[in-house]
N, C-alpha and C positions, 0 to 999 in steps of 0.2 A: 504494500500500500504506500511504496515510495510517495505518491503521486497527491497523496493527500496532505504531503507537507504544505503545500502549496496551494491546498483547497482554500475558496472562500465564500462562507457560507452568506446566504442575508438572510433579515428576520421573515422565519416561516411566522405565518398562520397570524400575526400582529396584533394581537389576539382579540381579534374581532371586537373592541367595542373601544371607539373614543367616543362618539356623540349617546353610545348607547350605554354609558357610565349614568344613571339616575340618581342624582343625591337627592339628600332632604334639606328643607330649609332650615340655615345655621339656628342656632341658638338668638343669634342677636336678631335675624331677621325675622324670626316665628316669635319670640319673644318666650320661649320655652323657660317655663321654669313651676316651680314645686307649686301643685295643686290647692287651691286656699286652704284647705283642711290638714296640710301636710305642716308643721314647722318648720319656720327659717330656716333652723339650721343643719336640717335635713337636706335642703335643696344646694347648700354649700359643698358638702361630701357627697354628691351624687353620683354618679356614674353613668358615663352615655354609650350604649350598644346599637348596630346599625345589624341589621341580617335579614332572614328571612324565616318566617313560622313555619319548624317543621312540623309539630304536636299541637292542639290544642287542648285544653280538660276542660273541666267544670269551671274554674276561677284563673287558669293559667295557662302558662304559653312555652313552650319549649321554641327557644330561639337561636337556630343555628348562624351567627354571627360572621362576620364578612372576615373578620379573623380571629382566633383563638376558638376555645373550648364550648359545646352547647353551654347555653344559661337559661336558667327556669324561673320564665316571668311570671311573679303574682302579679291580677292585676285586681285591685279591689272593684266590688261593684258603684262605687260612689265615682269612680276616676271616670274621668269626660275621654274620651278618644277621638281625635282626628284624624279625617281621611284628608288628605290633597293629592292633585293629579301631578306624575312625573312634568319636574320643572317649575312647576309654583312654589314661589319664595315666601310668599304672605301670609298668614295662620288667618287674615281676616275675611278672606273668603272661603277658608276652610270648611268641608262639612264633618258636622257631630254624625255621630256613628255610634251603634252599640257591642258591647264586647260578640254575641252573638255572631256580627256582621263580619268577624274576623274569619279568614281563611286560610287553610294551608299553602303556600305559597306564596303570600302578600308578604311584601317589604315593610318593617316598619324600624323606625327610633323607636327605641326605650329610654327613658332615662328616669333613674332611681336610685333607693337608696340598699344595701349591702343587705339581704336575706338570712337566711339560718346558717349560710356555706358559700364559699369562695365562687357559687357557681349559682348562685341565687339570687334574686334581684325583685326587689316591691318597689312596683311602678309607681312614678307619682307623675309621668305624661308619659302617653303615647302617642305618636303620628303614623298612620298607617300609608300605604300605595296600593291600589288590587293590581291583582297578580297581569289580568289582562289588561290595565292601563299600560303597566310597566312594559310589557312584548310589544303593545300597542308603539306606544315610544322610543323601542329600540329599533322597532322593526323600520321606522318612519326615517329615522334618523339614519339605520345601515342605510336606506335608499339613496336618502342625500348624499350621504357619504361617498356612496358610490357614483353616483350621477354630475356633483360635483366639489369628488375630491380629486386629487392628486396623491402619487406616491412616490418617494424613488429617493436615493442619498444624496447628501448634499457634498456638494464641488465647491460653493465661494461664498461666504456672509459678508456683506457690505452694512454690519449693525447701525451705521451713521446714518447710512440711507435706509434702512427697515428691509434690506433686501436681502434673499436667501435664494440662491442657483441651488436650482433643484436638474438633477440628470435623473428622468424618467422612460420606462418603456415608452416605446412607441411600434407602429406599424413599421418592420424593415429596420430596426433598431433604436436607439435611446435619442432622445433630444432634449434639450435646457430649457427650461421652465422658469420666469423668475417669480418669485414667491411675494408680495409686495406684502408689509403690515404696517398697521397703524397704531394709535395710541389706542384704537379701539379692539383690536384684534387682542382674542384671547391666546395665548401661548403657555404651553405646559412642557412638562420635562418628565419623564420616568423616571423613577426612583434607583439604586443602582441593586437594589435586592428584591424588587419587586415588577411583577407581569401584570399588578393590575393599573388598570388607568386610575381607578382611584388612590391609587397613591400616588401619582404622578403629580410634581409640585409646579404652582405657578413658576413662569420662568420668560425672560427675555430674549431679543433675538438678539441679544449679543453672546447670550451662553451656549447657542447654536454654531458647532461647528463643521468646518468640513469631515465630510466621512461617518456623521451621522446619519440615520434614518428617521424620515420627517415624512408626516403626513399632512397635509392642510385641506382646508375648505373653504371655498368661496365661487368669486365670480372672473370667468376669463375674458379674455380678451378674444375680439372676433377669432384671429389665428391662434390662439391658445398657446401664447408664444407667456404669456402674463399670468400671474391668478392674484387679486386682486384678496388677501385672505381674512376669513371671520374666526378662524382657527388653525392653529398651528400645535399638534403634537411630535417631540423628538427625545431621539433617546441614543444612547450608546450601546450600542450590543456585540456580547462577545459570538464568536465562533471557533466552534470545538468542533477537531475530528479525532479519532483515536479508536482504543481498544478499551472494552471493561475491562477494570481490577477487582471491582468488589463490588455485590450489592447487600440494600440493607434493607429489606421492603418492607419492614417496623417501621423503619426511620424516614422513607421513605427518600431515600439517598442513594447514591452510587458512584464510587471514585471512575475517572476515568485517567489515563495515560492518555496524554494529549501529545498527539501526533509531530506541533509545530511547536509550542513552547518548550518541549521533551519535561513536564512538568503532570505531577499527578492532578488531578481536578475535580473538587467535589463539590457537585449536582446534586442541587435537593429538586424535586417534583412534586408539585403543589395542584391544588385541583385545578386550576385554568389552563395546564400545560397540555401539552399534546405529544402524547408516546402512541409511536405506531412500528410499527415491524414488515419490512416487504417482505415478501415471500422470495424462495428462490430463483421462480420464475419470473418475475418481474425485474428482478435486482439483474439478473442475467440480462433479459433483454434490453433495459437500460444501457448497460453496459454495453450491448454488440450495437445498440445501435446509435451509443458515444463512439465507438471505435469507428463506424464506418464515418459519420459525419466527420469527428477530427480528421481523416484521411481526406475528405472530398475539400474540407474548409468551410461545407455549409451543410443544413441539417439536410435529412433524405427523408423522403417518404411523404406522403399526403399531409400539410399540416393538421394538427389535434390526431392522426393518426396514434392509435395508442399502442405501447412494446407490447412484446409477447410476454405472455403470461400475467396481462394490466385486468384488473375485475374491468365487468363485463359494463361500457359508457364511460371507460377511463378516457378514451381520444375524443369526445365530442365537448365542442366548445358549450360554453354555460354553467357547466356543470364544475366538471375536475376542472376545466381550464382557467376555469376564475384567475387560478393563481399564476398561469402564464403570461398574465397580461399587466400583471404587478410590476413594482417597478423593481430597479437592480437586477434584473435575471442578466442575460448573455445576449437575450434580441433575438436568439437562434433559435429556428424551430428544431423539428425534426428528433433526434437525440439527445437538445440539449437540455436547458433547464425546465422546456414546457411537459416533455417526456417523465420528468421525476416529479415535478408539482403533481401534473396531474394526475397519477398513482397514488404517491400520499396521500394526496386529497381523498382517493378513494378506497384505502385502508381502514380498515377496523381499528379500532382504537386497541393499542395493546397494555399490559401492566406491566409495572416494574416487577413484579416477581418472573414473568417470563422471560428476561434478559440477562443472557450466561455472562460470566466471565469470557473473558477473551474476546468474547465478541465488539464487533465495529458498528460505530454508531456515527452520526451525524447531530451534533446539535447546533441548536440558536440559544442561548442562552442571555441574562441582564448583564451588566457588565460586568456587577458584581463586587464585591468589599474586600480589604485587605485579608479581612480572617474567615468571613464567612460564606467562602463559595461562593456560586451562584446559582441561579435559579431557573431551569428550565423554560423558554415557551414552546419548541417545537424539539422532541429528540425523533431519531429514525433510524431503526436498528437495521441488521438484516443487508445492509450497504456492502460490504464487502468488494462481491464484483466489480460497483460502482467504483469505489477508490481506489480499485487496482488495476483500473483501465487506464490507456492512454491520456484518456478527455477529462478523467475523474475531476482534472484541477479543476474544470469550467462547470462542472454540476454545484446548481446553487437552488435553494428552497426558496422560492418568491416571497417577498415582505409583503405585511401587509395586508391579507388575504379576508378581504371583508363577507367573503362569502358563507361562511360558516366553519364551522368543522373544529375549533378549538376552543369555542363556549368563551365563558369566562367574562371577563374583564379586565381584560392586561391591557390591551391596545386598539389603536382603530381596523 
């Protein structure tokens, strides 16, 4: 797998959600705070949890949180509940709601005070979301996203002039995009240990640099030479290739031997990530049909054509091919990046306990902290052939990939 010293991956799967990240209105803006009935000084020590209802009982709520451990909400019968719709900041239009009205699946705030145990919480507000607001609002938003975002790494920031050179796919290969912002465009950054966009901190275009991966949203210009943005998400992201050393599917961790730093790497895998496994056949065919294309200079074969051994609507555009159209791939059809997106995309999601030692993997990972690893968005086991091909260096997982497939809320 010489060939993978040399590999360079971009961010798979991106993970699906910048506009489709739903917060709740802050504290300051909702005006949240301890119930008239509750003491002052209750509402000082409170505690504020964001998740989603997995249980409901007679008086409570088992609340699996956006991070850390389930928590078990009492909610008394005297406490007022608020529903608001994804995106409303204002509690004054809010509607009253009864405990009743609550659902498995709905997003809510808690905030309370400390229960019987570490893991117990008596509400003194709730704000709820219904479950099909929230998909309503994702789903609204992937559209936009898609229809008018942009993807692709950045080549040059001009932060004096708000401008950001974006190199993005195109038809026939990549072309420069420039990214305009204003005082009014919102800009955010990823966290360096985190896949979700909710962590991802406000941020300037001047902290944007070349060689990032940048998504934006707005309005272009006739020739689409411009985008004009209302949104700007970017991030640093590493890429690992390599062999496993160790897994720990408790921990839910796995060292890898990283191919290019010659340094070991540990990978934790979080729920928004995306672990998938090619099969032989696929990973094979990838491979022969990177070989021939390296040989000709350009890819072969009908475009969205899909390898041998690809499940069964891996070569038709819409589908798998979402992610050949992303930006940072090669521009090559045929063998190249659009041949391995669009397989992945159409893999079964696989588990960390099914991935051996020794075995080769591909990932996207956050960039990641001096002690604590990094964090998966896209792994993809099963590679092998791929990295031991001639072309292997030019096989790259498309950023970005708004079409589905890795849940979550890491990225757009």
């Amino acid at each position: 797998m010489h060939s993978a010293k040399r590999a360079v991956f971009t961010l798979a799967a991106g993970v699906v959600v910048v506009a489709m990240s739903v917060t709740f209105p802050t504290q300051a803006q909702a005006g949240i705070g301890a119930e008239p009935q509750q003491p002052a000084a209750q509402s000082t020590a409170g505690r504020q949890v964001v998740g989603t209802i997995k249980a409901i009982r007679a008086n409570s709520i088992t609340l699996a949180p956006d991070t850390g451990a389930e928590v078990n909400v009492e909610v008394r019968a005297t406490l007022r509940i608020l529903r608001v719709a994804p995106g409303q900041t204002d509690l004054r239009t809010a509607a009253t709601i009864q405990f009743s009205d609550l659902q498995v699946g709905d997003r809510i705030l808690v905030r309370g005070t400390p229960g019987g145990d570490a893991q117990s919480l008596v509400a003194t507000s709730v704000i709820a979301m219904k479950l099909s607001d929230v998909e309503a609002k994702q789903e609204a938003d992937r559209q936009d996203w898609q229809r008018r975002g942009i993807a692709g790494l950045v080549s040059a920031v001009d932060s004096a002039a708000g401008i950001v050179t974006v190199s993005a796919a195109a038809p026939g290969g990549t072309r420069s995009i420039a990214v305009r912002a204003t005082k009014d465009t919102s800009v955010r950054r990823y966290a360096p240990d985190s896949v979700r966009f909710d962590d991802a901190t406000p941020s300037a275009v001047a902290q944007i640099k070349a060689g990032d991966q940048i998504r934006a949203r707005g309005t272009r210009n006739a020739d689409g030479s411009e985008l004009a943005a209302e949104e700007i998400v970017a991030g640093t992201f590493r890429n690992i290739a390599g062999t496993i050393d160790t897994v720990d599917a408790a921990a839910n961790t796995l060292t890898v031997n990283d191919l290019i730093s010659k340094k070991p790497v540990l990978v934790k895998i979080s729920a928004q990530s995306q672990v998938t496994k090619l099969t032989p056949e696929a990973a094979q065919g990838i491979a022969a049909r990177s070989r021939v294309a390296g040989a000709a200079g350009a890819g072969t074969g009908a475009p969205g054509e899909a390898p041998a051994g690809a499940p069964a609507g891996a070569g038709r555009r819409g589908g798998a091919g979402r992610g050949a159209g992303a930006a940072g791939g090669t521009g090559r059809g045929g063998g190249g990046q659009g041949d391995l997106q669009q397989v992945v995309s159409q893999m079964p999601p696989a588990t960390l306990a099914s991935l051996q030692k020794g075995e080769a993997v591909m990932i996207v990972s956050t960039e990641g902290t001096a002690t604590g690893g990094v964090t998966a968005i896209m792994l993809v086991a099963g590679v092998e052939p791929i990295l031991a091909s001639p072309a292997g260096a030019e096989q790259t997982l498309a950023p970005w990939d708004l079409g589905g497939g890795a849940g979550g809320d890491a990225g757009p």
